[in-house]
N, C-alpha and C positions, 0 to 999 in steps of 0.2 A: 504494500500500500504506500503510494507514494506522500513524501511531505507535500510535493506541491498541489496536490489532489485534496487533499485535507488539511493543509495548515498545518502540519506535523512540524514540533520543535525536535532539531537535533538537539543532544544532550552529551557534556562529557564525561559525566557520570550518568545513573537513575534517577529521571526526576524525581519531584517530591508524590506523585499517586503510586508508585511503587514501594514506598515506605511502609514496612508489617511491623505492628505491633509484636511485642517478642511474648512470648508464652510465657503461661505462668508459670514460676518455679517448681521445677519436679515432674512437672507432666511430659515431656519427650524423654526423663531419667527412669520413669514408671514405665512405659509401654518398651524402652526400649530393653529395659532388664528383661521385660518377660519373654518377647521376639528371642532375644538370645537365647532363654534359657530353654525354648523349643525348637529352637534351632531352624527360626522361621524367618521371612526377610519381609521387607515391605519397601515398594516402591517409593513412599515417602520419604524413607532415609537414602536407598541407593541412588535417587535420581537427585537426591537435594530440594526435594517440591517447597516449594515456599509455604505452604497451607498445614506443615507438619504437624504445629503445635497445635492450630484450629482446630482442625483433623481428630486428634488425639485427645483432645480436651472435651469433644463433641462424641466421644466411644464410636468411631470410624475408623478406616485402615485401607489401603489398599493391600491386600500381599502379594508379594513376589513369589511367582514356584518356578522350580527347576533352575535353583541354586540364584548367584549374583555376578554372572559373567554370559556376557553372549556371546553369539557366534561374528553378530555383524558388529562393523562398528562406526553407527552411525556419527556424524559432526555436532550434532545439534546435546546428545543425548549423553547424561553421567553417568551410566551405568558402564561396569568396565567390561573392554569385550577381551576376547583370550580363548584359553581351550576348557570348556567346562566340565565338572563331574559329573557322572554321572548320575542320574535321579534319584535322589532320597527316596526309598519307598516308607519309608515311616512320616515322611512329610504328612499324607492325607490325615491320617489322624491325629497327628501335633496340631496341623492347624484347623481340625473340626474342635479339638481339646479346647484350642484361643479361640475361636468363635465361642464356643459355650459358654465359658469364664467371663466371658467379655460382652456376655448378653446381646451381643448384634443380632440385629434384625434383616440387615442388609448389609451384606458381604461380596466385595468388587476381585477378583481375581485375577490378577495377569504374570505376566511371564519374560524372562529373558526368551532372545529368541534363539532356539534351537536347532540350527540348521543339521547339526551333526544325529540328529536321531530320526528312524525314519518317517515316523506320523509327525514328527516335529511337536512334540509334546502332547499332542491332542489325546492319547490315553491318559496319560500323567493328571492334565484337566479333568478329564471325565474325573480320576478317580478321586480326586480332590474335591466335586460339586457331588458325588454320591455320599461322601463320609462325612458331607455337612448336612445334609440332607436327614443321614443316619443321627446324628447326632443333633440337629437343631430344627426339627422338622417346619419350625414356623419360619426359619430364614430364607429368605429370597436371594438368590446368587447371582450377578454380575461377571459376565468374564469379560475381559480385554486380551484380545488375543494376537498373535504374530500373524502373516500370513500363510503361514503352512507352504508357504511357494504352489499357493494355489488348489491344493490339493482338498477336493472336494467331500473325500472320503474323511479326514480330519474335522473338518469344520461338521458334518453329520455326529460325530463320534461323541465332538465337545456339545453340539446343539441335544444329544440323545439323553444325558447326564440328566435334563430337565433345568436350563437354564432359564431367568426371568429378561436377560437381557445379553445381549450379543453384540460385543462391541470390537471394532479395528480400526483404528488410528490412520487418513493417512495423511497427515502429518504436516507436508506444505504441499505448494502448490508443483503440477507436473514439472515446469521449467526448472525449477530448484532441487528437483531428486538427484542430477548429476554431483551439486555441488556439496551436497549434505551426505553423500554418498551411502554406504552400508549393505546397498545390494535389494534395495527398496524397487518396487515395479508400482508406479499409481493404477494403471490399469491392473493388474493382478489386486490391488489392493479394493478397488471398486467390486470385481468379482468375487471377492470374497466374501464382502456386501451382502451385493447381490443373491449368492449360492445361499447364504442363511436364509435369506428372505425364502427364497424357494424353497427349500428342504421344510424349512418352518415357517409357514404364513402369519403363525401369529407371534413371532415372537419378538420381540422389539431390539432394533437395530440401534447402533451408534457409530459413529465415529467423532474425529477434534483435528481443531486446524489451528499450527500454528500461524503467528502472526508477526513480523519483525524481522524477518530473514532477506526482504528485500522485493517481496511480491506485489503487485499489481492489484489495483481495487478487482483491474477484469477478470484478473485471474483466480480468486478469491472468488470473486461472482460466479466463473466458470465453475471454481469446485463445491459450492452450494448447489449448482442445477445437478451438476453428474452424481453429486452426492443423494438429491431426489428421485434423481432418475433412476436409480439402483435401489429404489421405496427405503434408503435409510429414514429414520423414522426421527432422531435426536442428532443434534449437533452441538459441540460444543469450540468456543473461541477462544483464546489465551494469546500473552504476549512470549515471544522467545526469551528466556532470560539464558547470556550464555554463564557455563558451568565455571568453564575457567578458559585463559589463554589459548588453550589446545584444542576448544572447540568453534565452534562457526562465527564471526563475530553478529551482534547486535547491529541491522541495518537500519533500524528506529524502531524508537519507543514509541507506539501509538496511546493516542488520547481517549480518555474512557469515553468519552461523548462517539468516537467513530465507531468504538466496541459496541454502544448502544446501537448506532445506526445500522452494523451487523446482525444484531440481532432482531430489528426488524423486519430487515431484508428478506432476513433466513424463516421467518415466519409466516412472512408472506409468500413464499416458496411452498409453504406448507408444511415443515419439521413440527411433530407435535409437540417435541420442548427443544427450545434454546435456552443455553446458559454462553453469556459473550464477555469480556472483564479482563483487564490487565495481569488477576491471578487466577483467572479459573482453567482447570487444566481436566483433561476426560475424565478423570473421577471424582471433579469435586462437588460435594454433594451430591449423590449419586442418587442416593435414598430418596429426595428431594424429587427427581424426575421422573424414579417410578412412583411416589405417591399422587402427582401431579396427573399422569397418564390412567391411573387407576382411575381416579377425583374423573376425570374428562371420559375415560369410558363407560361408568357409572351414571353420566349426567347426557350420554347419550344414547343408552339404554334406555334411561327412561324416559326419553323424550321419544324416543321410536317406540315404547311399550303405551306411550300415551297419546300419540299419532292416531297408531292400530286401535286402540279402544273407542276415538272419538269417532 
């Protein structure tokens, strides 16, 4: 998105709307003891997410499975990438165990990506959305997941487990895959979309775009329509913040006022929830947008039950 399209201030630091309140004392010392002591990860800590403390103070979590190294290694992204272990098979029930403990209701899933195994995790997922299942039967499951390199049998596998919501990142816009590199395909990433929708008609789609990397309003507009056109369902908008020196640099900070004008956009496109903002990132508030869509299915239920009867 350009400065001269929107008024955008270069900055040589963060401006001042990027400024987070710091947590309260003890609350990222509390969740992160217990993660250890299960030998569990969360992508709030490995990526650096700005929203950690929110997060964690609010009894939410995203967790990491299949360890905290990937295969790819994207520019933009803090997670380290290298040669991974193996899969914990005690993972699924360490972290059904931290679901219980932790009274969540809604639990978001995702994953380094696993190019070196051959479903590319999508067992590993199932069995991790079965043993919360087993154990918290009222919680409703979230996964964010890799592309599987397209692989349709995968995404059936993880869609089978009985998930409430089915989400893939893809991340910026096509012209920028080259330079953010990792081994990212946008069209494979739309198809994967897409496959959930198909496999499962009803189950609700996502994906998040970042924002700051140097993209075009058109292009940005282009990835909201293809984003509809694949019936993803949710979209979410955030600003790039970089991790450190070695990753992509910051091509501007966008103003929350254009964040806003994104998210009307993208409503009027027709996404049944938007979430757009300088810190919101695919999982923030996650619980939020399926109780949102529930509230909206609900109220047109009965507006077609009350149609029929008149």
């Amino acid at each position: 998105m350009s400065a001269q399209r929107f008024g955008g201030k270069q900055f040589g630091g963060k401006p001042p709307w990027l400024t987070r309140k710091a947590p309260e004392p003890g609350v990222l010392e509390q969740w992160q003891k217990l993660f250890q002591g299960l030998s569990l990860h969360t992508v709030c800590e490995e990526a650096s997410c700005p929203n950690a403390g929110e997060c964690f103070a609010r009894r939410t979590a995203t967790f990491l499975l299949l360890g905290d190294t990937c295969t790819r290694n994207c520019r933009f992204c803090n997670v380290r990438a290298g040669r991974p272990l193996p899969p914990d098979t005690a993972e699924p029930e360490n972290l059904a165990g931290a679901v219980k403990k932790l009274g969540l209701k809604h639990v978001v899933l995702t994953s380094v990506t696993r190019d070196d195994l051959d479903d590319g995790g999508a067992a590993h997922f199932a069995a991790c959305v079965a043993a919360i299942h087993r154990f918290c039967p009222g919680t409703s499951v979230e996964v964010l997941v890799p592309d599987f390199k397209g692989d349709r049998e995968a995404v059936w596998t993880v869609l089978g487990a009985g998930v409430a919501v089915f989400a893939h990142n893809v991340e910026t816009v096509p012209a920028l895959y080259g330079r953010t590199g990792g081994g990212a395909d946008y069209r494979r990433s739309l198809a994967v979309l897409e496959a959930a929708k198909t496999l499962d008609p009803g189950i609700l789609t996502k994906s998040s775009l970042m924002l700051g990397l140097g993209e075009t309003a058109q292009e940005v507009r282009q990835v909201l329509q293809d984003l509809r056109a694949a019936c993803c369902d949710v979209v979410t908008l955030g600003q790039y913040l970089r991790p450190s020196p070695e990753h992509a640099p910051v091509s501007e900070y966008i103003e929350p006022s254009v964040f806003q004008r994104w998210e009307e956009e993208a409503r009027a496109l027709g996404f049944a929830f938007v979430a757009s903002g300088p810190f919101v990132r695919s999982s923030y508030r996650a619980e939020e947008a399926v109780d949102a869509l529930k509230i909206a299915a609900g109220n047109d239920a009965r507006r077609q039950k009350s149609a029929s009867q008149g």
